[in-house]
PDB file of N, CA, C and O in Angstrom, chain B, residues numbered from 101:
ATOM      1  N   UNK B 101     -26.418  -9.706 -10.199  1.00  0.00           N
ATOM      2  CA  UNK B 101     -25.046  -9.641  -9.753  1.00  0.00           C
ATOM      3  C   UNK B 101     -24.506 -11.059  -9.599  1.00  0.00           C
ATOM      4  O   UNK B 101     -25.209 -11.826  -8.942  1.00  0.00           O
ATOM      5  N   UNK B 102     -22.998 -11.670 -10.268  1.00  0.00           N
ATOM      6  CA  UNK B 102     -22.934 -12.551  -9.710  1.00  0.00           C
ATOM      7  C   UNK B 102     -22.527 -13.541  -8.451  1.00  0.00           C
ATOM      8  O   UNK B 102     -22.022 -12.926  -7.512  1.00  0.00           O
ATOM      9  N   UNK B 103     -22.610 -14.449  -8.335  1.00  0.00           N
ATOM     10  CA  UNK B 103     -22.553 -14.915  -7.019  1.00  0.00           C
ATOM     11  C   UNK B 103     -21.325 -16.026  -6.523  1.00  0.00           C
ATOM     12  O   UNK B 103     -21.014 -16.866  -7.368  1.00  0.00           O
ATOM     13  N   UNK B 104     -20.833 -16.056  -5.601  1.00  0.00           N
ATOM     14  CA  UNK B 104     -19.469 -16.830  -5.733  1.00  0.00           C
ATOM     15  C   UNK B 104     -19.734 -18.133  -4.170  1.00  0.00           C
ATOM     16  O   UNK B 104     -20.435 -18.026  -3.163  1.00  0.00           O
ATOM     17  N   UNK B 105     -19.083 -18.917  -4.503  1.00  0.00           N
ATOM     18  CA  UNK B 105     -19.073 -19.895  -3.557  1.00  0.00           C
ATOM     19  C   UNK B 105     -18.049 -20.310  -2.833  1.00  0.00           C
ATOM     20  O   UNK B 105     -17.533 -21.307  -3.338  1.00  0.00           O
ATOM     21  N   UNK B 106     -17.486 -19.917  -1.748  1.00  0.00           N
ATOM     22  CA  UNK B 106     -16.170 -20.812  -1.168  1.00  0.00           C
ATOM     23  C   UNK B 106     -16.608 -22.310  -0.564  1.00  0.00           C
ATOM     24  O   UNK B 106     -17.652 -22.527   0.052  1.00  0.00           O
ATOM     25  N   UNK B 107     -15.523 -23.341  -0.897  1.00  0.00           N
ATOM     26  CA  UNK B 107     -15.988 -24.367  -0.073  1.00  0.00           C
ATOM     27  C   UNK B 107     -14.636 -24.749   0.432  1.00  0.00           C
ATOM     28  O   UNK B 107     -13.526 -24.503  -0.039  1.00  0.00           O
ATOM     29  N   UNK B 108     -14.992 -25.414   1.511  1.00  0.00           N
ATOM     30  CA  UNK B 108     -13.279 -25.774   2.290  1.00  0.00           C
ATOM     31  C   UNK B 108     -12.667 -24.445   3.015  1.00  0.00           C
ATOM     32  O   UNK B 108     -11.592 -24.020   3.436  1.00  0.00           O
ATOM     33  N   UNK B 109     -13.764 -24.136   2.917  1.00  0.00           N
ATOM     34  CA  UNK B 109     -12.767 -22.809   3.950  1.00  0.00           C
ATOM     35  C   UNK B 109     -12.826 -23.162   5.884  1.00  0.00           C
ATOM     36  O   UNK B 109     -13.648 -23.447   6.756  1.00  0.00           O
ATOM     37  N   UNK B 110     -11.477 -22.924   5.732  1.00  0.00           N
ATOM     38  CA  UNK B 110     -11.404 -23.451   7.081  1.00  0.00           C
ATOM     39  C   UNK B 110     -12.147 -22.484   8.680  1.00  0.00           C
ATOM     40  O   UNK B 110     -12.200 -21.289   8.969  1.00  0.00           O
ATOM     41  N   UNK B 111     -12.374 -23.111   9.026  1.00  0.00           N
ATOM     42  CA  UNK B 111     -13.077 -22.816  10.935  1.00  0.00           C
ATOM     43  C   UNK B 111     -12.195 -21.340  10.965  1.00  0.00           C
ATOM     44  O   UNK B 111     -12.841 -20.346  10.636  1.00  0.00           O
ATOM     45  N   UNK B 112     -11.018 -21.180  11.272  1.00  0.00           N
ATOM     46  CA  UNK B 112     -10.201 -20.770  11.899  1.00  0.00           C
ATOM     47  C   UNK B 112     -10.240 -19.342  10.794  1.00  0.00           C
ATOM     48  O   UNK B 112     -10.409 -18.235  11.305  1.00  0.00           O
ATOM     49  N   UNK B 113     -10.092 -19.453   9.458  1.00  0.00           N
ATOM     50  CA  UNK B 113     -10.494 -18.276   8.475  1.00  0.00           C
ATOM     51  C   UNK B 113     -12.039 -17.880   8.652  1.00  0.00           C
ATOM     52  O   UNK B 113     -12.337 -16.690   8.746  1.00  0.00           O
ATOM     53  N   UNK B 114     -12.770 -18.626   8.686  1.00  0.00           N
ATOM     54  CA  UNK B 114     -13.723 -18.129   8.586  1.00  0.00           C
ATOM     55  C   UNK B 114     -13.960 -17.448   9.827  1.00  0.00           C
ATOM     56  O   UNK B 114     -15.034 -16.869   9.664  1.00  0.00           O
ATOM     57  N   UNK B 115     -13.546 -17.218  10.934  1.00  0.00           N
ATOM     58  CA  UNK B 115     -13.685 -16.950  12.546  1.00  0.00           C
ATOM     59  C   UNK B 115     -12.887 -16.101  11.789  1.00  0.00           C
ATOM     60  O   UNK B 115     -13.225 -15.773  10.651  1.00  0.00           O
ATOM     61  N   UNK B 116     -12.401 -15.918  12.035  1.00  0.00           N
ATOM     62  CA  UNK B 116     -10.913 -14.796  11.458  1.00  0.00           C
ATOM     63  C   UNK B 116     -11.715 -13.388  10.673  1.00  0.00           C
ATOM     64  O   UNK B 116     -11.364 -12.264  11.031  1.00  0.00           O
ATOM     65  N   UNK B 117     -12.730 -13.538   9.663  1.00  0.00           N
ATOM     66  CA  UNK B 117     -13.329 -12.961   8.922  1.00  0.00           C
ATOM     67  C   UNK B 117     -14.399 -12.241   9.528  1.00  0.00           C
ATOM     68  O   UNK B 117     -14.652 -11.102   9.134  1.00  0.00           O
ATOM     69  N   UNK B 118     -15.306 -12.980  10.790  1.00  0.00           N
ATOM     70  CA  UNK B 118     -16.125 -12.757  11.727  1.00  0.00           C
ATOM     71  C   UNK B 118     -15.756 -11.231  12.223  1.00  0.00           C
ATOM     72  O   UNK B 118     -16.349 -10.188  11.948  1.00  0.00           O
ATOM     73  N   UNK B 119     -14.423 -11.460  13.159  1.00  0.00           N
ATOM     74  CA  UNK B 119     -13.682 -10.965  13.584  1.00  0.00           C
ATOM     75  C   UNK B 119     -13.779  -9.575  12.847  1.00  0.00           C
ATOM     76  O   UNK B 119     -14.364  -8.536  13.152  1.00  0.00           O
ATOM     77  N   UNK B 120     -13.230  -9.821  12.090  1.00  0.00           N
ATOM     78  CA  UNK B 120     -12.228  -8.487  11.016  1.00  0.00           C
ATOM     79  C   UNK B 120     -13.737  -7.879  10.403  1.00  0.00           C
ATOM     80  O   UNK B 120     -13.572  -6.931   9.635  1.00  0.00           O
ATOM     81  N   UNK B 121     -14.682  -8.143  10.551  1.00  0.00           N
ATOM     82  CA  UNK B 121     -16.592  -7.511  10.087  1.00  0.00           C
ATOM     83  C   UNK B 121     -16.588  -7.390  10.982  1.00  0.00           C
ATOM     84  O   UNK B 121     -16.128  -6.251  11.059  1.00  0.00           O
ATOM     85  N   UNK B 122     -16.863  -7.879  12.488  1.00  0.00           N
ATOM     86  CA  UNK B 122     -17.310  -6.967  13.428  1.00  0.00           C
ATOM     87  C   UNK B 122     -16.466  -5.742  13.997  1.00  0.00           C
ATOM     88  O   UNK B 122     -16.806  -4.919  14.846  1.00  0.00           O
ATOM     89  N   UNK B 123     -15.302  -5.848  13.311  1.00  0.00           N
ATOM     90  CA  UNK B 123     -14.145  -4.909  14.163  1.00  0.00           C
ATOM     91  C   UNK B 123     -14.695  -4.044  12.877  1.00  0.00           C
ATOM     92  O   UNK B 123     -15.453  -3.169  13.293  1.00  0.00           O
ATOM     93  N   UNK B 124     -14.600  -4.021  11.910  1.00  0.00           N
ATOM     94  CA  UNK B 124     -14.977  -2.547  10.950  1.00  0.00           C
ATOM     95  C   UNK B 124     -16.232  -2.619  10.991  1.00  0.00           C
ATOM     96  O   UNK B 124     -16.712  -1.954  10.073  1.00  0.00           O
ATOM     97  N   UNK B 125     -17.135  -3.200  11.733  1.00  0.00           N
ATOM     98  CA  UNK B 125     -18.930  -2.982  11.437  1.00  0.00           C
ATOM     99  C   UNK B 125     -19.636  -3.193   9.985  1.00  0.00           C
ATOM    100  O   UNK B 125     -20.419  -2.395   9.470  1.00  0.00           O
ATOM    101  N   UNK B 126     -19.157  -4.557   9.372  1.00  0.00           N
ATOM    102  CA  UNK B 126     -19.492  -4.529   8.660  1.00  0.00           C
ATOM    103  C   UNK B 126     -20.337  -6.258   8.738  1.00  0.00           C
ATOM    104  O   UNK B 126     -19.962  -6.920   9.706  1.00  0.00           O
ATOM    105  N   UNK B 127     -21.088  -6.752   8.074  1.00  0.00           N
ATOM    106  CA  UNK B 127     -21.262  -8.033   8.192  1.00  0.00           C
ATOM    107  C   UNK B 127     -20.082  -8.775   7.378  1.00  0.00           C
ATOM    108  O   UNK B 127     -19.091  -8.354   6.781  1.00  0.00           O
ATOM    109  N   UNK B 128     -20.663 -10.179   7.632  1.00  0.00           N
ATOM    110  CA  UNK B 128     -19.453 -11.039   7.549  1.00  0.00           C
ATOM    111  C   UNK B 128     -19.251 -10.963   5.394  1.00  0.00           C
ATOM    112  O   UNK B 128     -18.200 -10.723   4.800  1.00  0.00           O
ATOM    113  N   UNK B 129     -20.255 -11.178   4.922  1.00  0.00           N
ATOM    114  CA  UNK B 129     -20.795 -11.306   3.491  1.00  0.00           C
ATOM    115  C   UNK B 129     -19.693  -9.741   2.927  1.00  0.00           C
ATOM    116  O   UNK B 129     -18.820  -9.752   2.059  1.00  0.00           O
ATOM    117  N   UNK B 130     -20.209  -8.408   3.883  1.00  0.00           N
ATOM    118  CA  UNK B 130     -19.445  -7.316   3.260  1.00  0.00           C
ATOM    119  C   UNK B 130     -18.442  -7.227   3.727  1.00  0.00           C
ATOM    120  O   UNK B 130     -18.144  -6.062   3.462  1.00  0.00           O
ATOM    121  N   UNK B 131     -17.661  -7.630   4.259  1.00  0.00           N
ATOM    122  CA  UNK B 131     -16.268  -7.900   4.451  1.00  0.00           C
ATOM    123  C   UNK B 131     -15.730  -8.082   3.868  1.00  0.00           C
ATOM    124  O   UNK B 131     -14.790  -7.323   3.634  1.00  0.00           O
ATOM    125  N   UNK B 132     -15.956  -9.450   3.063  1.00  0.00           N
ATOM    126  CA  UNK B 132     -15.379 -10.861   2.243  1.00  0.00           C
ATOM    127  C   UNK B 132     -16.321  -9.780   1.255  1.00  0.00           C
ATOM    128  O   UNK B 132     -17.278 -10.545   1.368  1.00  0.00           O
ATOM    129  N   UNK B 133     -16.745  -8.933   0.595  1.00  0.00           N
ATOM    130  CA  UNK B 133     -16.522  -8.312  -0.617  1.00  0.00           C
ATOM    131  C   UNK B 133     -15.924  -7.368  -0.629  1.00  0.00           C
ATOM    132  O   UNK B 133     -15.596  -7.002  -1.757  1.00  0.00           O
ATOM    133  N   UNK B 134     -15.436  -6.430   0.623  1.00  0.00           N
ATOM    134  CA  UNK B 134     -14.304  -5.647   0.200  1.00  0.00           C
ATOM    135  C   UNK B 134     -12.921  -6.093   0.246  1.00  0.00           C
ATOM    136  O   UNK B 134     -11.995  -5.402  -0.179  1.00  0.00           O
ATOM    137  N   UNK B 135     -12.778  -7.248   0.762  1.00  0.00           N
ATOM    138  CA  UNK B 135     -11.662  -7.595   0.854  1.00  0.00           C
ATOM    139  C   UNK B 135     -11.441  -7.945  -1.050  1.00  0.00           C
ATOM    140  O   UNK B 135     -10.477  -7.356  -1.538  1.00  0.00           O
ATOM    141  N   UNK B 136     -12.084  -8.631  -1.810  1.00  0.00           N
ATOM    142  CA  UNK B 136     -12.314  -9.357  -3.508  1.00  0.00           C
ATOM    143  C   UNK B 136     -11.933  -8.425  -3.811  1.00  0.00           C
ATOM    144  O   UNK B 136     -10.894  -8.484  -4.469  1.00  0.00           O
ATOM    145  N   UNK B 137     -12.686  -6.626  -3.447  1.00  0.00           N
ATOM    146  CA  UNK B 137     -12.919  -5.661  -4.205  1.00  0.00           C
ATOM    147  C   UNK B 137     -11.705  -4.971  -4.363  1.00  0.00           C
ATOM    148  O   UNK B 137     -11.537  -4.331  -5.401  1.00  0.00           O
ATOM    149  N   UNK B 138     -10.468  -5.009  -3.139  1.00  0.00           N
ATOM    150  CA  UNK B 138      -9.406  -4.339  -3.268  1.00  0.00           C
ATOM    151  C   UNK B 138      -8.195  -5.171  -3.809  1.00  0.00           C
ATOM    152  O   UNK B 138      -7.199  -4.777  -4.416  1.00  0.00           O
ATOM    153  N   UNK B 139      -8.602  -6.579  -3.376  1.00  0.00           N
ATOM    154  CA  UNK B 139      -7.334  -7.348  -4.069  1.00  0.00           C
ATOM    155  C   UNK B 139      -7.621  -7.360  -5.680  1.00  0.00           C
ATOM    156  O   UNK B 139      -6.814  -7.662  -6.560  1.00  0.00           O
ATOM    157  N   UNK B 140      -8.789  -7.010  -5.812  1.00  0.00           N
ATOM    158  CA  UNK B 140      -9.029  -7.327  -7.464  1.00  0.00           C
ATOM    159  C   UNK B 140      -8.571  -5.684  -8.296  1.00  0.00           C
ATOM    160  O   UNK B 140      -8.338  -5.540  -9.496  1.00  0.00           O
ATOM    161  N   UNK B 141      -8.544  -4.543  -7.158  1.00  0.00           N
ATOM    162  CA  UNK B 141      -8.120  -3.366  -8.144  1.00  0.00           C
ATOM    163  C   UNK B 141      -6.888  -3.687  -9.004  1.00  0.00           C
ATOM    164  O   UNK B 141      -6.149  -4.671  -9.023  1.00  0.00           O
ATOM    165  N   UNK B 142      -6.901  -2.513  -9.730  1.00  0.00           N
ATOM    166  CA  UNK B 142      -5.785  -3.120 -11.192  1.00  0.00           C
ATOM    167  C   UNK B 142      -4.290  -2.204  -9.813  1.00  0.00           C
ATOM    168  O   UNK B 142      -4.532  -1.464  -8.860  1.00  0.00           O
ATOM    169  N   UNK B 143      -3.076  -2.642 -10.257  1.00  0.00           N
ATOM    170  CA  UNK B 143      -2.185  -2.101  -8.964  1.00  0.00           C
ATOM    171  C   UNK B 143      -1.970  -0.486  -9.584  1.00  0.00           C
ATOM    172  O   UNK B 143      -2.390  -0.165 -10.696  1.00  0.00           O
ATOM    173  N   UNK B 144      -1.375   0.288  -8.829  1.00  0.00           N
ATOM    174  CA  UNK B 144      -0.550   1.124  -9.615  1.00  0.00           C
ATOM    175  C   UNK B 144       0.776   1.449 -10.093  1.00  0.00           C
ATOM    176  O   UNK B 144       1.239   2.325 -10.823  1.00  0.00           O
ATOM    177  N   UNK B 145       1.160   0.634  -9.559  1.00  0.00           N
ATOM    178  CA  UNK B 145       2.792   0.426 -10.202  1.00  0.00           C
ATOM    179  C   UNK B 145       3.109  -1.269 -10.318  1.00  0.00           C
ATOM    180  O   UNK B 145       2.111  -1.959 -10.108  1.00  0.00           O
ATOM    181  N   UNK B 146       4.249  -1.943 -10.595  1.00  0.00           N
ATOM    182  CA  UNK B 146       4.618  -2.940 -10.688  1.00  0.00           C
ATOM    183  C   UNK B 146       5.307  -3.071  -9.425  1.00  0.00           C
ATOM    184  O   UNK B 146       6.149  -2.232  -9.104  1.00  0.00           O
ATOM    185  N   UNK B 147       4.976  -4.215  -8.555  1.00  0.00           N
ATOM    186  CA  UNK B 147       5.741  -3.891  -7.388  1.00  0.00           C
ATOM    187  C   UNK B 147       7.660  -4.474  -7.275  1.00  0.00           C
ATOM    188  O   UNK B 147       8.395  -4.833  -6.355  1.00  0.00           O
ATOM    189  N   UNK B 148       7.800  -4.296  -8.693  1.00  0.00           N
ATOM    190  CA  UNK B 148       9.168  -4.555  -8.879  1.00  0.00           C
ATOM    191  C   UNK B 148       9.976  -3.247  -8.833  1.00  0.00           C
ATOM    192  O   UNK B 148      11.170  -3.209  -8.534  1.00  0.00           O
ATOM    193  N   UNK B 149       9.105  -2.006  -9.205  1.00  0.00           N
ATOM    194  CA  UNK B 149       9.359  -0.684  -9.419  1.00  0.00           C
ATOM    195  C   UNK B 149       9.669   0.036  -7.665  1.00  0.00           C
ATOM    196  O   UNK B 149       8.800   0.212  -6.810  1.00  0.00           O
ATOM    197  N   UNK B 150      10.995   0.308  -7.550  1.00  0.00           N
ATOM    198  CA  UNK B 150      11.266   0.809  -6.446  1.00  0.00           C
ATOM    199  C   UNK B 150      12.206   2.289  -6.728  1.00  0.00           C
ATOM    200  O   UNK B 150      13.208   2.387  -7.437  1.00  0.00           O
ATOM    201  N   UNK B 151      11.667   3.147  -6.094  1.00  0.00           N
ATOM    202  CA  UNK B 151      12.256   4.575  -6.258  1.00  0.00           C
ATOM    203  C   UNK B 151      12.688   4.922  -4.822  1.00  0.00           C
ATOM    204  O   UNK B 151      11.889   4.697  -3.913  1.00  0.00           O
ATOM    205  N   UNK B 152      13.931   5.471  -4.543  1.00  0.00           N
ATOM    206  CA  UNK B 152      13.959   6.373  -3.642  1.00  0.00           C
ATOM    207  C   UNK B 152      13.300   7.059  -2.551  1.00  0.00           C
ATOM    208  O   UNK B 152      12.073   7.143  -2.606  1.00  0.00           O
ATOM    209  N   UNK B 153      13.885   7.537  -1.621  1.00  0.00           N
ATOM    210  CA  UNK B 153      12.682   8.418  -0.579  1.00  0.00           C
ATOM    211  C   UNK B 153      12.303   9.642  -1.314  1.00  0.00           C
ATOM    212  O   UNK B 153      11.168   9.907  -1.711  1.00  0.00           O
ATOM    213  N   UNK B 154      13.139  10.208  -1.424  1.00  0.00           N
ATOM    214  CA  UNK B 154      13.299  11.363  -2.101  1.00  0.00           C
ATOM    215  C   UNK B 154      12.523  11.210  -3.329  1.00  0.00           C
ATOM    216  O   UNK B 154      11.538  11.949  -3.355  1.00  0.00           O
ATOM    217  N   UNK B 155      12.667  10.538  -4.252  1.00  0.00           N
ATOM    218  CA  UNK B 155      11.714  10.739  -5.022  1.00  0.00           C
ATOM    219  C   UNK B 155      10.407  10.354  -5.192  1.00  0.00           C
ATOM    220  O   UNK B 155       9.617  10.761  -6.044  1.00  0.00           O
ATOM    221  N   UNK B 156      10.143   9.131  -3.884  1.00  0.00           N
ATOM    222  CA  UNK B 156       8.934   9.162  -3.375  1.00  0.00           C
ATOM    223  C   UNK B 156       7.968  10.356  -2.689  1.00  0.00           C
ATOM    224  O   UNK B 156       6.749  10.253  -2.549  1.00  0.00           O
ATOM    225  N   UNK B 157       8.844  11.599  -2.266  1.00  0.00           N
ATOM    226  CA  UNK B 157       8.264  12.438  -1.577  1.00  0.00           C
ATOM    227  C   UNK B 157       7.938  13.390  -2.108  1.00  0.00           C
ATOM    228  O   UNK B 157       7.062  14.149  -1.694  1.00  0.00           O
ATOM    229  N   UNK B 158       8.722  13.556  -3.342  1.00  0.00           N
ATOM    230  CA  UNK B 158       8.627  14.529  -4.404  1.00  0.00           C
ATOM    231  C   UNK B 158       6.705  13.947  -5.062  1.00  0.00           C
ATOM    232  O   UNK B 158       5.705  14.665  -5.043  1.00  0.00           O
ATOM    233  N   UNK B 159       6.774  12.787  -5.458  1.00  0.00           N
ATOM    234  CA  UNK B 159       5.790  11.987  -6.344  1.00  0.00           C
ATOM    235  C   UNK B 159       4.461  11.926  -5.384  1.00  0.00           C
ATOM    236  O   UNK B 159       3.407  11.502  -5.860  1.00  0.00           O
ATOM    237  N   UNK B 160       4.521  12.272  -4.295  1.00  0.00           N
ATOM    238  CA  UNK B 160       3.493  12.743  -2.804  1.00  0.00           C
ATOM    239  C   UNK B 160       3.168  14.158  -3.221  1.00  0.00           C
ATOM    240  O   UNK B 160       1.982  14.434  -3.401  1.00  0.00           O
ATOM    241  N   UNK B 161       4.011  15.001  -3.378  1.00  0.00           N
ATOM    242  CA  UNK B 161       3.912  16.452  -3.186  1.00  0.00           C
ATOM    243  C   UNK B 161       3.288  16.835  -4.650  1.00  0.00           C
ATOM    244  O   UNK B 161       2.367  17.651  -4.670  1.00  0.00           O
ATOM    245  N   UNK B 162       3.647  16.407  -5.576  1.00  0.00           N
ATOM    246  CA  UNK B 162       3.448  16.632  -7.165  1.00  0.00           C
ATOM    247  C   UNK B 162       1.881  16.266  -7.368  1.00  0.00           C
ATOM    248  O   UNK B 162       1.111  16.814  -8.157  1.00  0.00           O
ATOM    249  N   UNK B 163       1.600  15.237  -6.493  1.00  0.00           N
ATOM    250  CA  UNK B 163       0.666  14.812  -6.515  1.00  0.00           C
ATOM    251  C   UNK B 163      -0.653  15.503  -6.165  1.00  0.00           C
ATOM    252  O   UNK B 163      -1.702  15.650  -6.792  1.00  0.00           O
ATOM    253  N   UNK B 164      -0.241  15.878  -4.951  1.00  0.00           N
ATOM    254  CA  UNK B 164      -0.822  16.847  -4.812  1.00  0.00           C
ATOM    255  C   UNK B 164      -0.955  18.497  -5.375  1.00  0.00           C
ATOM    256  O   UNK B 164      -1.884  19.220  -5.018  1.00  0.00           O
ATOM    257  N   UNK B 165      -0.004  18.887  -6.191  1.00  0.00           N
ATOM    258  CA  UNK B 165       0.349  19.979  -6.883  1.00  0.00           C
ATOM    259  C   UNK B 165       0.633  20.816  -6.396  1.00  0.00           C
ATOM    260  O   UNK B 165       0.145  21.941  -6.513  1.00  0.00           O
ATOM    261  N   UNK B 166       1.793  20.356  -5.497  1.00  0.00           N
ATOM    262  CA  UNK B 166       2.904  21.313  -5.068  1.00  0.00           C
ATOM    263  C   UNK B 166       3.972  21.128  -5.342  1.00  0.00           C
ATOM    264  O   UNK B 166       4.487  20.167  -4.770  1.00  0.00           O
ATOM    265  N   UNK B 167       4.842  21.914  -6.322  1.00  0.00           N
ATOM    266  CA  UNK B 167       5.927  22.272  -7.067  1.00  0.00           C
ATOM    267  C   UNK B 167       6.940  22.459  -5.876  1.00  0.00           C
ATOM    268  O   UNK B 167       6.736  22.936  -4.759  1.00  0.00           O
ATOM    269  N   UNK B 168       8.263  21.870  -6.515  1.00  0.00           N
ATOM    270  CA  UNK B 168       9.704  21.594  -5.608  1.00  0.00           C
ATOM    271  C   UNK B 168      10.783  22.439  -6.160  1.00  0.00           C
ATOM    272  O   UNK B 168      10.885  22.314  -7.380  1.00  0.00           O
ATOM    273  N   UNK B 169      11.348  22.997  -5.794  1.00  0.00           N
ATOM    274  CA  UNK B 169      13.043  23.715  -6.775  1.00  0.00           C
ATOM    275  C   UNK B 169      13.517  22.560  -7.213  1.00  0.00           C
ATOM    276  O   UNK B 169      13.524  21.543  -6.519  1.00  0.00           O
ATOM    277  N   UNK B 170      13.913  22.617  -8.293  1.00  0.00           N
ATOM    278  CA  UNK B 170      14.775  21.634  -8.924  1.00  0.00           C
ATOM    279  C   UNK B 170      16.285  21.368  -8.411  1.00  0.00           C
ATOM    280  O   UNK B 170      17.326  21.779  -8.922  1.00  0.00           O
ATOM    281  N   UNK B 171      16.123  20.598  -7.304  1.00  0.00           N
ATOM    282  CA  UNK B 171      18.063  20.911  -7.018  1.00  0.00           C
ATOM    283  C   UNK B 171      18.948  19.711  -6.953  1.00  0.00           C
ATOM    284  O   UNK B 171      18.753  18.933  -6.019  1.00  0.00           O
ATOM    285  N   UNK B 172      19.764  19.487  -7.693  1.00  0.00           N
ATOM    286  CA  UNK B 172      20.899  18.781  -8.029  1.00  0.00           C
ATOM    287  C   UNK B 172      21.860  18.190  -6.605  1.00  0.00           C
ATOM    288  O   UNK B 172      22.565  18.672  -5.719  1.00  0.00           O
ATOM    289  N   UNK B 173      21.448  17.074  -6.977  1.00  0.00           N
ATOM    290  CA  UNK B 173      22.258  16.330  -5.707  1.00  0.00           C
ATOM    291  C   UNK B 173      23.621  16.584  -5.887  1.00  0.00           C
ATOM    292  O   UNK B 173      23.968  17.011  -6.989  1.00  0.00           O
ATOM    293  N   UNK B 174      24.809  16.329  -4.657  1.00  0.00           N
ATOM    294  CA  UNK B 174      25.976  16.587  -4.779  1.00  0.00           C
ATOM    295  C   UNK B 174      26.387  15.596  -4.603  1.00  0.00           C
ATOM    296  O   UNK B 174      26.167  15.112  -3.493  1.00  0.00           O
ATOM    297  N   UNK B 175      27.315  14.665  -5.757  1.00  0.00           N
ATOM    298  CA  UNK B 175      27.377  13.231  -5.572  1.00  0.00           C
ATOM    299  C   UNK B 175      29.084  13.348  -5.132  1.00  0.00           C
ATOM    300  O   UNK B 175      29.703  12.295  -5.283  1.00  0.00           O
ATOM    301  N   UNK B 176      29.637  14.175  -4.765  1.00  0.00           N
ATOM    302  CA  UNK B 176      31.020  14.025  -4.857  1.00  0.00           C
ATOM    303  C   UNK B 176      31.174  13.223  -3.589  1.00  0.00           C
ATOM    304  O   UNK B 176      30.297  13.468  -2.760  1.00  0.00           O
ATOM    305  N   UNK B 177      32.280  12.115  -3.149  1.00  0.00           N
ATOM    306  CA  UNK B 177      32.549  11.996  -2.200  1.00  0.00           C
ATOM    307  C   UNK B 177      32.617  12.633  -1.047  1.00  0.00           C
ATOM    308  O   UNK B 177      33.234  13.696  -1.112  1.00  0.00           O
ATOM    309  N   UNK B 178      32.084  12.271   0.255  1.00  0.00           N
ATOM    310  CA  UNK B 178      31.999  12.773   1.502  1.00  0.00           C
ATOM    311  C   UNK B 178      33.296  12.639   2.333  1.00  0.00           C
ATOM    312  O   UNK B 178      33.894  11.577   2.500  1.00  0.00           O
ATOM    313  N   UNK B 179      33.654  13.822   2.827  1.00  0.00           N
ATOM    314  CA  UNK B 179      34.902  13.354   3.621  1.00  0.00           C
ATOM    315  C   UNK B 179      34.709  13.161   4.940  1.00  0.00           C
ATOM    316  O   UNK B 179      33.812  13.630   5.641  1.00  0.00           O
ATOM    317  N   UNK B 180      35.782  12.298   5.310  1.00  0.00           N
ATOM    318  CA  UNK B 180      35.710  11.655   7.294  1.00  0.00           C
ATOM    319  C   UNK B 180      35.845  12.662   7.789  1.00  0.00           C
ATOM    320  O   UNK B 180      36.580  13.492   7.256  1.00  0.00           O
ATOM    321  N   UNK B 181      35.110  12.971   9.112  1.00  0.00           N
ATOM    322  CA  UNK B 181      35.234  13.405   9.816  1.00  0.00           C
ATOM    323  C   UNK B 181      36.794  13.635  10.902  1.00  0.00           C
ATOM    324  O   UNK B 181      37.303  12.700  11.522  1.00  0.00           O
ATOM    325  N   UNK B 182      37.244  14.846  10.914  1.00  0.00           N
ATOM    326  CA  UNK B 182      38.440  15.044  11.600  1.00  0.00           C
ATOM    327  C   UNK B 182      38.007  15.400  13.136  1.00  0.00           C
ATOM    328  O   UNK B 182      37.101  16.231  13.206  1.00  0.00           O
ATOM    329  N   UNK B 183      38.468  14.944  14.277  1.00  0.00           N
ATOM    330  CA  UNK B 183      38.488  15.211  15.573  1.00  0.00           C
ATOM    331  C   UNK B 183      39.587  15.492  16.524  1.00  0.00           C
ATOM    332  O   UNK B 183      39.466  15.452  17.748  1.00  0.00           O
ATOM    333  N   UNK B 184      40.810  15.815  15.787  1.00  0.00           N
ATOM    334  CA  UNK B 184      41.536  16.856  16.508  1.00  0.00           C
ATOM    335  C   UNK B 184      41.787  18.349  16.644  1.00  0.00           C
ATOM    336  O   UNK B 184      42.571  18.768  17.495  1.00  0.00           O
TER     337      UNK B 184
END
């Protein structure tokens, strides 16, 4: 497997790292490889790509494979509210 070297890493990160392994129970070495392991996954979208709530919630539910009615937003102007 290969093997990697940090040098110059500062007091204050490296305490920092201590920290963040003993708080998930992990040692300091498997920490600092899951941390490589998730920044290195490939992403799943481009994080330029921004959708909606709505069609974020839909893309949750689908996901799971639960089917939505297809229903057509109503884009017409909203009217003010009257209070007399």
């Amino acid at each position: 497997m290969p093997a990697v070297t940090i040098r110059k890493l500062s007091v204050k990160t490296h305490q920092g790292l201590k920290r963040r392994a003993k708080k998930n129970g992990h040692s300091t070495e498997a920490e600092i490889r899951l941390i490589l392991d998730d920044a290195a996954k490939p992403q799943a979208a481009p994080l330029s790509t921004k959708v909606g709530f709505g069609t974020a919630l839909q893309q949750i539910f689908q996901k799971h494979g639960v089917s939505l009615p297809d229903i057509q937003r109503d884009k017409s102007p909203g009217q003010p509210a009257v209070f007399e």
